[in-house]
DOTORKE-269377 format. One record per atom (N, C-alpha, C): residue number from 0; residue in three letters; atom name; x negated, y, z negated. Coordinates in steps of 0.05 Angstrom, whole numbers, plus 5000, padded with zeros to 4 digits. Layout:
<rs>
NUM:ALA:CA:X:Y:Z
...
</rs>
This chain:
<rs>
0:UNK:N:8696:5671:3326
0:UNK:CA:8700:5669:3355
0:UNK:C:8726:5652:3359
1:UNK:N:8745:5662:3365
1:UNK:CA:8771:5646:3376
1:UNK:C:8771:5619:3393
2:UNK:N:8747:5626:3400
2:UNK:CA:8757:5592:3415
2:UNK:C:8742:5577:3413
3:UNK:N:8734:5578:3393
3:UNK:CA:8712:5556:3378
3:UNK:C:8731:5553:3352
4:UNK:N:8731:5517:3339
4:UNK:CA:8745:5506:3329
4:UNK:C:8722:5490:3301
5:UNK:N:8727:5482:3284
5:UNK:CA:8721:5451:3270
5:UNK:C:8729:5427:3262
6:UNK:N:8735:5418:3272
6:UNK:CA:8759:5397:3270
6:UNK:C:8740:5368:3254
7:UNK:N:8714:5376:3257
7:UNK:CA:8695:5363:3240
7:UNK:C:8674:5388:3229
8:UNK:N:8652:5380:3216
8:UNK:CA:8636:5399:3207
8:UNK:C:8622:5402:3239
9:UNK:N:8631:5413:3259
9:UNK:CA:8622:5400:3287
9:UNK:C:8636:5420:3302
10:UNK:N:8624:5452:3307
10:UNK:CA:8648:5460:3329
10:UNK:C:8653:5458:3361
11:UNK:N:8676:5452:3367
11:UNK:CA:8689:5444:3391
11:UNK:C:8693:5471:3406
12:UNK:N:8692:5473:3436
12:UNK:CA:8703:5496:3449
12:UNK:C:8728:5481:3467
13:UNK:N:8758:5510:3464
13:UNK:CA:8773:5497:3475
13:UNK:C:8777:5522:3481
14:UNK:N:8795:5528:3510
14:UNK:CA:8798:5547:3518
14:UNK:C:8827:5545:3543
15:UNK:N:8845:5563:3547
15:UNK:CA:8852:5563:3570
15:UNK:C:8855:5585:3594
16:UNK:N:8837:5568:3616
16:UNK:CA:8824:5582:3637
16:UNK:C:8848:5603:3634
17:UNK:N:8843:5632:3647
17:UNK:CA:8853:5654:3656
17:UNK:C:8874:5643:3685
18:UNK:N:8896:5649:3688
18:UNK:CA:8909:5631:3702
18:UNK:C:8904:5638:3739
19:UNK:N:8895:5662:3743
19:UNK:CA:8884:5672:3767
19:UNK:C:8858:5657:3782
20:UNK:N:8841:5646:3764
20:UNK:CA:8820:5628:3762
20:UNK:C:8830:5604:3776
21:UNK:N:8845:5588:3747
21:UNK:CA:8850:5572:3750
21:UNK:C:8875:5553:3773
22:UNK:N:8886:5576:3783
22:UNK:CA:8903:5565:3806
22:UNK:C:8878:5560:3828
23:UNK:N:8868:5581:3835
23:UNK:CA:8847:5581:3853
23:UNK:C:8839:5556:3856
24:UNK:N:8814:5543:3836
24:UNK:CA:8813:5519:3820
24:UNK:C:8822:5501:3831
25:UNK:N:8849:5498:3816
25:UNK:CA:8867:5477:3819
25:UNK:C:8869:5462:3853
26:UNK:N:8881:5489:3871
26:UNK:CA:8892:5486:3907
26:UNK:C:8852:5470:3914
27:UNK:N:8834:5477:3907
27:UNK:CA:8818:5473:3919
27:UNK:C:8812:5441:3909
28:UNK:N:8806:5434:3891
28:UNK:CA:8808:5405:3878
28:UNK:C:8830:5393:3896
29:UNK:N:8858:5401:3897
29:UNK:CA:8880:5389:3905
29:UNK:C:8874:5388:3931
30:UNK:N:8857:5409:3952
30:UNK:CA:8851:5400:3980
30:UNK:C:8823:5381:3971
31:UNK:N:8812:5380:3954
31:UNK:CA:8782:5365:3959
31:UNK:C:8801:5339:3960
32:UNK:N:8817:5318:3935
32:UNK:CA:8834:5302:3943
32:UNK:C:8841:5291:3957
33:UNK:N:8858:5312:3976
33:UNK:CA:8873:5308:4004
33:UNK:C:8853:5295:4021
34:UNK:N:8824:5313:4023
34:UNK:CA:8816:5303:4048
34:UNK:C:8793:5286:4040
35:UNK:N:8791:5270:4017
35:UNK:CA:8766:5255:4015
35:UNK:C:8778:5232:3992
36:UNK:N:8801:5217:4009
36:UNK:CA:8817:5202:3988
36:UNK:C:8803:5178:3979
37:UNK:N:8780:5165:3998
37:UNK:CA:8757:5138:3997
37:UNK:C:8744:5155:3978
38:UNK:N:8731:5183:3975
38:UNK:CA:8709:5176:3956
38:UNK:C:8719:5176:3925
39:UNK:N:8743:5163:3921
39:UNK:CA:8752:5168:3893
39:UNK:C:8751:5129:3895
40:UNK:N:8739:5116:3868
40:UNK:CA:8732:5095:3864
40:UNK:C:8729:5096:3834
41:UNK:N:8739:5069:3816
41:UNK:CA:8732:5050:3793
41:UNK:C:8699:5052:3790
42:UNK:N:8693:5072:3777
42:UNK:CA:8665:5066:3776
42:UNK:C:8658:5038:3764
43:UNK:N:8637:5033:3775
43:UNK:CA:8635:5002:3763
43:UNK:C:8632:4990:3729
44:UNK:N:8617:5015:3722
44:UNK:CA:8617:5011:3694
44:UNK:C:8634:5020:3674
45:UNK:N:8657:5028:3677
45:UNK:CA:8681:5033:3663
45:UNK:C:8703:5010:3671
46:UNK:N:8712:5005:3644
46:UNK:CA:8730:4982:3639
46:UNK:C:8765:4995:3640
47:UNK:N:8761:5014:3653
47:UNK:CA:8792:5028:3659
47:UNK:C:8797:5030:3687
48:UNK:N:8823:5038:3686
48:UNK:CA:8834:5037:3721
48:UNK:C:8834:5078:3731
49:UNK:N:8819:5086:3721
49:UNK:CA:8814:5114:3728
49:UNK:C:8799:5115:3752
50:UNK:N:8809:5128:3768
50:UNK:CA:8784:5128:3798
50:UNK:C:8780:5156:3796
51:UNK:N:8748:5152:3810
51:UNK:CA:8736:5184:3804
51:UNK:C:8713:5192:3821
52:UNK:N:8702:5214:3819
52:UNK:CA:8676:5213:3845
52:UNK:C:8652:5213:3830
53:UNK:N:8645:5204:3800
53:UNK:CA:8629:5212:3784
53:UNK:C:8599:5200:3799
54:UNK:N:8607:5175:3813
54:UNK:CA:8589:5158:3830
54:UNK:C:8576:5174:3853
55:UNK:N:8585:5199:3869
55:UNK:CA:8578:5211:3885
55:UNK:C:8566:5228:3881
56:UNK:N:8537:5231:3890
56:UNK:CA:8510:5259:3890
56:UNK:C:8528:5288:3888
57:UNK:N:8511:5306:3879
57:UNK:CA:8529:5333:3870
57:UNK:C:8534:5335:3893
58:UNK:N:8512:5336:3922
58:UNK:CA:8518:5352:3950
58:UNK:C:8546:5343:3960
59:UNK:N:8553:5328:3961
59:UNK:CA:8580:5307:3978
59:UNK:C:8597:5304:3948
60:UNK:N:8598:5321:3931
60:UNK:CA:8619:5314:3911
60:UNK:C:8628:5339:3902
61:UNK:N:8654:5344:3897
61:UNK:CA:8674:5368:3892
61:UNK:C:8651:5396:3884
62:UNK:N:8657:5411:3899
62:UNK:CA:8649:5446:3890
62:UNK:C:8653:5469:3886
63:UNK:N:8649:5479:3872
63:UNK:CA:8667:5504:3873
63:UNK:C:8652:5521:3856
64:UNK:N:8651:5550:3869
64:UNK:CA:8624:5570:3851
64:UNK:C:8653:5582:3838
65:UNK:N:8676:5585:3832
65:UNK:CA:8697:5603:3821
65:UNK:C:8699:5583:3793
66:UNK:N:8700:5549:3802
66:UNK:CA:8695:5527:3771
66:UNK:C:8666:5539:3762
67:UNK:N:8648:5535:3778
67:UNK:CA:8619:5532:3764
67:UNK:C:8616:5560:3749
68:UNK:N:8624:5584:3752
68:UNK:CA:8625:5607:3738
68:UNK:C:8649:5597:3722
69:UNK:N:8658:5586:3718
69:UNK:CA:8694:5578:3691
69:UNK:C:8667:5563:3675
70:UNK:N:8662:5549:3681
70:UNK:CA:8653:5531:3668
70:UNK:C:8620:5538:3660
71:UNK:N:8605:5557:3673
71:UNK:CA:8581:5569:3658
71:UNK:C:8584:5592:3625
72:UNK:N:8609:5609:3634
72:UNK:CA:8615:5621:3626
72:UNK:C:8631:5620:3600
73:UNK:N:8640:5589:3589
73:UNK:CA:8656:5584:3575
73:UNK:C:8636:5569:3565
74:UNK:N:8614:5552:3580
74:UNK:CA:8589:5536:3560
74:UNK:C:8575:5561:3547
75:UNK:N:8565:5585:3560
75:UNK:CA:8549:5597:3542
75:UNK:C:8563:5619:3516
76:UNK:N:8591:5614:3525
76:UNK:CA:8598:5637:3499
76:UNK:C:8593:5607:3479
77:UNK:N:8610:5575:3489
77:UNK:CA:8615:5558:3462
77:UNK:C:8576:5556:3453
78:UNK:N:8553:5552:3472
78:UNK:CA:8527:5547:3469
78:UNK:C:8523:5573:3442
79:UNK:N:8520:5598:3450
79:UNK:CA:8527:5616:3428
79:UNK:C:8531:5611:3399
80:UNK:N:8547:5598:3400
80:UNK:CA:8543:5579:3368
80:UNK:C:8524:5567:3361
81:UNK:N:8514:5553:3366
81:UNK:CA:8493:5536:3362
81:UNK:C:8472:5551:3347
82:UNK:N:8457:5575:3358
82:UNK:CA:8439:5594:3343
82:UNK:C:8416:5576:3346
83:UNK:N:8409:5570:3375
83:UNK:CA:8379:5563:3381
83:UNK:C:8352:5585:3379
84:UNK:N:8336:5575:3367
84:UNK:CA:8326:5589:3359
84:UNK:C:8299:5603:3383
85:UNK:N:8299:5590:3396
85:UNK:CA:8282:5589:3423
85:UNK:C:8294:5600:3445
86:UNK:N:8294:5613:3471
86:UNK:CA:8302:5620:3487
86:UNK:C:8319:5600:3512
87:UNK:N:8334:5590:3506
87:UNK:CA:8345:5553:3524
87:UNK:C:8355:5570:3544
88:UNK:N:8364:5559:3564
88:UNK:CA:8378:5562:3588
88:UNK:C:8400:5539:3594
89:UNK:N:8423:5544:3605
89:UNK:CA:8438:5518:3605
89:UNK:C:8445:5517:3646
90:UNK:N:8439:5483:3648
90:UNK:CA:8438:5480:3679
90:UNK:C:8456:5475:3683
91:UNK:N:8478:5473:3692
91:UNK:CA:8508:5457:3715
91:UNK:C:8500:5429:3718
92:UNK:N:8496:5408:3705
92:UNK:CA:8482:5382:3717
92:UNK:C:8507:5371:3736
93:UNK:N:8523:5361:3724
93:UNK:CA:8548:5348:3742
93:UNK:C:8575:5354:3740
94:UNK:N:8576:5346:3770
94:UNK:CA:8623:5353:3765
94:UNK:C:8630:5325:3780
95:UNK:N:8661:5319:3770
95:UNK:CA:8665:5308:3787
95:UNK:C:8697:5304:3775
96:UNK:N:8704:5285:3794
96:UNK:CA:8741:5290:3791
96:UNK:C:8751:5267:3788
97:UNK:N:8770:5267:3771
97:UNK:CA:8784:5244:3755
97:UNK:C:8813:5240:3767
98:UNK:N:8817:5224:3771
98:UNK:CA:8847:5217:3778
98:UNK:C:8858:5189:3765
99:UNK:N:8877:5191:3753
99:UNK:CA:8878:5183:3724
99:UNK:C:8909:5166:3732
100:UNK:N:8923:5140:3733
100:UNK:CA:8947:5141:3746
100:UNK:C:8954:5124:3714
101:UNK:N:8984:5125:3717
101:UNK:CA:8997:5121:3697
101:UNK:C:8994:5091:3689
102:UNK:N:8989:5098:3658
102:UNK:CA:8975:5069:3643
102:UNK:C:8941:5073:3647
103:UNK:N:8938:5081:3665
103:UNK:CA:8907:5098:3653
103:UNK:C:8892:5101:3629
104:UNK:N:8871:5097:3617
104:UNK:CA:8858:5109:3601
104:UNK:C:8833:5110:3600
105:UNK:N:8813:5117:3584
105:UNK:CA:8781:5119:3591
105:UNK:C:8774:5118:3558
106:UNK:N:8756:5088:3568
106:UNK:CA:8743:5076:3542
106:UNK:C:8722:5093:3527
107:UNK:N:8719:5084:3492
107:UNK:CA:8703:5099:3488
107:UNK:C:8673:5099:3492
108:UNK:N:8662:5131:3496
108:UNK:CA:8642:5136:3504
108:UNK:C:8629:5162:3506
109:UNK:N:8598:5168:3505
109:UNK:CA:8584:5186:3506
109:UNK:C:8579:5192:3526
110:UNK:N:8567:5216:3529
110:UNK:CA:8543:5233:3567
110:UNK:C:8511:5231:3552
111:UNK:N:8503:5214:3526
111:UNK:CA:8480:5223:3529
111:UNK:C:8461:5210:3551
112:UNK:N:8443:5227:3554
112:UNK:CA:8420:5246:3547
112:UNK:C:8430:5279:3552
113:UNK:N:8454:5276:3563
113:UNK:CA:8456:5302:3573
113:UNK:C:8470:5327:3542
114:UNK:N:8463:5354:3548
114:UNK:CA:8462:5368:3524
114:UNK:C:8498:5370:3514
115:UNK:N:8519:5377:3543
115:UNK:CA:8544:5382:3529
115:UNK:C:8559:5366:3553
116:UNK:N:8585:5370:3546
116:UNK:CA:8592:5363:3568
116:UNK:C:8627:5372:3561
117:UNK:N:8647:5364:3578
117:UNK:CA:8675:5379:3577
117:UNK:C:8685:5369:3605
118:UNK:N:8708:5375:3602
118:UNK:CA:8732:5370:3622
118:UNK:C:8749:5398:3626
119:UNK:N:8756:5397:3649
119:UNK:CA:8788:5420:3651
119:UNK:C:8798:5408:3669
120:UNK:N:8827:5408:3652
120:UNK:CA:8865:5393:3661
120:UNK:C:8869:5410:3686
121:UNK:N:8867:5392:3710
121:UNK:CA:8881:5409:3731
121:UNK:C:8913:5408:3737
122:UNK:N:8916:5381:3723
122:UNK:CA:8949:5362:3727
122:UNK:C:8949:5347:3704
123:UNK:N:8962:5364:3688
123:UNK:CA:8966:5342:3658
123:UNK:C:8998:5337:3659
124:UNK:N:9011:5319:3663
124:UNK:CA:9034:5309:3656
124:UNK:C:9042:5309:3630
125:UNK:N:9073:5309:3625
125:UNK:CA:9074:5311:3587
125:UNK:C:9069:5282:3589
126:UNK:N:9058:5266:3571
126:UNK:CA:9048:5244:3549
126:UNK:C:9025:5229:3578
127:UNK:N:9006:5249:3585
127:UNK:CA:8987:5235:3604
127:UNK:C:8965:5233:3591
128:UNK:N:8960:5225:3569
128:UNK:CA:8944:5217:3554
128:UNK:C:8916:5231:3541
129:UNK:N:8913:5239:3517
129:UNK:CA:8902:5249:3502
129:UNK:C:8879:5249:3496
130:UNK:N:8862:5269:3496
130:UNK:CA:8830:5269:3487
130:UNK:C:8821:5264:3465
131:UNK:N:8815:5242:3457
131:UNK:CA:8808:5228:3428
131:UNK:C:8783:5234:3423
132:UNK:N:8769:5254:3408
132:UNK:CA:8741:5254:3392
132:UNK:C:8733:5243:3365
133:UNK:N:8721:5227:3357
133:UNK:CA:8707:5205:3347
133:UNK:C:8692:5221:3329
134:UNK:N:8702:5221:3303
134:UNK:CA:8680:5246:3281
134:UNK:C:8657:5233:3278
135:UNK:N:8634:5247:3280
135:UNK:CA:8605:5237:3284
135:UNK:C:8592:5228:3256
136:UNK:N:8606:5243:3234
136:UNK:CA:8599:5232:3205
136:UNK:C:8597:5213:3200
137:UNK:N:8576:5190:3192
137:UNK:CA:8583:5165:3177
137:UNK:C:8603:5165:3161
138:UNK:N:8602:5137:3152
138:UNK:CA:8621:5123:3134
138:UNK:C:8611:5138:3104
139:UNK:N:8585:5136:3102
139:UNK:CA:8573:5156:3072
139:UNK:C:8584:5170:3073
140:UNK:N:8583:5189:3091
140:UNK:CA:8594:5217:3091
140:UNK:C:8626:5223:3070
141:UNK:N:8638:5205:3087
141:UNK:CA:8664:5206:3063
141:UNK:C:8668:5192:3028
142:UNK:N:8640:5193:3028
142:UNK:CA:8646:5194:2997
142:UNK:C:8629:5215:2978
143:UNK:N:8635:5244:3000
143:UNK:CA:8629:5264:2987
143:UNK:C:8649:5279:2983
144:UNK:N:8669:5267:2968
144:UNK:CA:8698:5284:2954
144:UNK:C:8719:5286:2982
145:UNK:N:8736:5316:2972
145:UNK:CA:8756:5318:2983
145:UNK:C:8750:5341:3002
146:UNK:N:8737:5330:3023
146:UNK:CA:8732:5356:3047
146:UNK:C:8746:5339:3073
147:UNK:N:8770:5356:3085
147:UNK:CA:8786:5342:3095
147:UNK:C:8774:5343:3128
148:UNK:N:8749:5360:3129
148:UNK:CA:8741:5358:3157
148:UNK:C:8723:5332:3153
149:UNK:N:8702:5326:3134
149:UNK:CA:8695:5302:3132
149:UNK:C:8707:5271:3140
150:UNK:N:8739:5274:3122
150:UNK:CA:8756:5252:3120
150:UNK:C:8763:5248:3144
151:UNK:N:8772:5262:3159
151:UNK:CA:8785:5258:3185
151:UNK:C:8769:5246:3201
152:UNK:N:8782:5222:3214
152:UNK:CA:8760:5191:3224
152:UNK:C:8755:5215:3256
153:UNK:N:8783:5220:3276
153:UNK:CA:8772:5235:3295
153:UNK:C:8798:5258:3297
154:UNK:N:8797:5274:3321
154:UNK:CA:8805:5297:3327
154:UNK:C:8819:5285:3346
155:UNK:N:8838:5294:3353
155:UNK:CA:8865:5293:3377
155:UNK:C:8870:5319:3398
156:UNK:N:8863:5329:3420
156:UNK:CA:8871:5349:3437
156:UNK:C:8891:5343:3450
157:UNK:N:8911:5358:3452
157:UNK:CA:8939:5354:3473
157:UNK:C:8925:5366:3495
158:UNK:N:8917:5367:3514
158:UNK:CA:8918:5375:3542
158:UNK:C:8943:5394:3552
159:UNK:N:8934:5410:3566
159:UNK:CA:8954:5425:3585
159:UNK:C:8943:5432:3607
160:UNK:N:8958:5440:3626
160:UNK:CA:8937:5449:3652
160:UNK:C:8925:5481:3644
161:UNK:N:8897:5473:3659
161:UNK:CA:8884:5494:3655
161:UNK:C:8868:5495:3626
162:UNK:N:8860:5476:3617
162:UNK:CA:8843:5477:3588
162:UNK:C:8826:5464:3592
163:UNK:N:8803:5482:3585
163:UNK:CA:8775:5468:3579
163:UNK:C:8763:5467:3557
164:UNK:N:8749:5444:3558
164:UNK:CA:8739:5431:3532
164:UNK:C:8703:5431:3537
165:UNK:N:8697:5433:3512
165:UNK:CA:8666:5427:3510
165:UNK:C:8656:5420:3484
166:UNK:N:8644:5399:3479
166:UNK:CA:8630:5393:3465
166:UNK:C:8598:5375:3467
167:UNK:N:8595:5370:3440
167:UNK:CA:8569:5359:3457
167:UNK:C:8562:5332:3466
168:UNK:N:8554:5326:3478
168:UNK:CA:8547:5302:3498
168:UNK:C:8552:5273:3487
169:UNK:N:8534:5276:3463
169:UNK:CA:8529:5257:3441
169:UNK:C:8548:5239:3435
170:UNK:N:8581:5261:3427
170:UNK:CA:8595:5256:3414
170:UNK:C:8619:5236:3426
171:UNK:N:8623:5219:3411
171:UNK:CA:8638:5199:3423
171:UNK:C:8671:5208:3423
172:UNK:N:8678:5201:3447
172:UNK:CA:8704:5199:3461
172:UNK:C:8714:5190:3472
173:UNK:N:8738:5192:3473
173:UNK:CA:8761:5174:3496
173:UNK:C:8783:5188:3501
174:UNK:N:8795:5182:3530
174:UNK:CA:8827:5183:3532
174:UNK:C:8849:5168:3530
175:UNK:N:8864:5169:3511
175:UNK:CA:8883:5155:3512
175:UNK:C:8907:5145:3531
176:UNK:N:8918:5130:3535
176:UNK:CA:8931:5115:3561
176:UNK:C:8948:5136:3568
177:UNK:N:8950:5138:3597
177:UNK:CA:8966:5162:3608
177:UNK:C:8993:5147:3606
178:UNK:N:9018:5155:3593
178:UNK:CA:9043:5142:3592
178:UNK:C:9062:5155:3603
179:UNK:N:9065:5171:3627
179:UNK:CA:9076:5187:3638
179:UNK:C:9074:5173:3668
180:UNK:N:9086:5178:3685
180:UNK:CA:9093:5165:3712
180:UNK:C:9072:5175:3725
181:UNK:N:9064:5201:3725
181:UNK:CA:9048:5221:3742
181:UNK:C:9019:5210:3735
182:UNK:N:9008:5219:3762
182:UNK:CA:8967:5225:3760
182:UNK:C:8967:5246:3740
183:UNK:N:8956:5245:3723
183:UNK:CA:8931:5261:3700
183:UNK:C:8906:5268:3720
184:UNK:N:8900:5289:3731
184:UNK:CA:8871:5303:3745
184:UNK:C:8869:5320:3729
185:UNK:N:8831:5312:3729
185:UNK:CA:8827:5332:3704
185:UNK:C:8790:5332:3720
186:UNK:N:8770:5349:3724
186:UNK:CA:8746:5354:3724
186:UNK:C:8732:5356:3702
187:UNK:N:8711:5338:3701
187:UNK:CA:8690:5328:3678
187:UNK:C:8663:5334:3687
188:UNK:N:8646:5347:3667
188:UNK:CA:8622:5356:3670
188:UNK:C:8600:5349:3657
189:UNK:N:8573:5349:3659
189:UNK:CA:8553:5357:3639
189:UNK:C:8537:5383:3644
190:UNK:N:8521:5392:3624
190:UNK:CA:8511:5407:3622
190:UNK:C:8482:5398:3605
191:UNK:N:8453:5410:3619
191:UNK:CA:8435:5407:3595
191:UNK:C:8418:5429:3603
192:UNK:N:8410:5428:3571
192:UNK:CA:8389:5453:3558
192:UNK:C:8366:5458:3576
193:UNK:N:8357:5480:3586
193:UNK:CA:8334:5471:3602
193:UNK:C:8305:5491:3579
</rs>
């Protein structure tokens, strides 16, 4: 499957939205923005200067059924992998919107309990800072020879607009400092198994 990756023994889905989609997308985020500039806030428990609506209930927080089909539709081809053996269903749990200003970054961290989770770049600037994944293998792990998906401590994604990412929840991550003048907006999700 092309847009499924391993960059650990662990596959990643990366994809970039269809661009007809994703403009769509984009203008609508960019009016949610415009007209609801208070509900973007420092959530309290992040130690970065990223403001975002992650704090706000789904009803009163960004929507869109043209994302929520981008984003069902790209969890269940990457879910597809997995090869559950049971009949699962995957729910839409949350969206919400990131606005990211320069010198920005977002500490490391997980979505669990939740099953996956992912972002898509609505405004990536060149050097607005990087999606750092954290290889889930112990330290044991690398002293099983020369397997270079093992060795590799984490994975690096360049961002562009219009790319979505998914992986699973669990897995630890970060963004690296946006070093570019511009806002980095990007929509972050979970998803779980029902």
């Amino acid at each position: 499957m092309e847009n499924i990756y391993y960059p650990f023994p662990l596959p990643i889905y990366k994809k970039v939205v269809e661009n007809i989609l994703f403009n769509k997308i984009k203008q609508e985020v960019l009016e949610f923005i415009n007209k609801n500039p208070k509900k973007f806030k420092v959530p309290y428990n992040w130690n970065c200067n990223t403001l975002s609506t992650i704090h706000i209930d789904p009803e009163n927080n960004f929507q869109s059924k043209i994302l929520d089909k981008v984003i069902k539709d790209s969890a269940n081809e990457y879910f597809s992998i997995w090869k559950y053996t049971n009949n699962l269903k995957l729910n839409l749990n949350s969206i919400w919107v990131n606005i990211s200003p320069p010198n920005s970054y977002q500490e490391m961290h997980d979505h669990y309990p939740h099953s996956f989770s992912g972002t898509l770049y609505i405004e990536y600037p060149n050097n607005g800072g990087n999606l750092y994944l954290q290889n889930p293998m112990t330290s044991e792990s690398f002293l099983m020879g020369d397997n270079q998906k093992l060795l590799n401590s984490h994975n690096i994604i360049i961002p562009k607009n219009g790319l979505i990412v998914i992986f699973p929840s669990w897995l630890n991550h970060s963004v690296l400092p946006n070093k570019s003048n511009k806002n980095r907006i990007s929509i972050s999700f979970n998803i779980d198994k029902l």
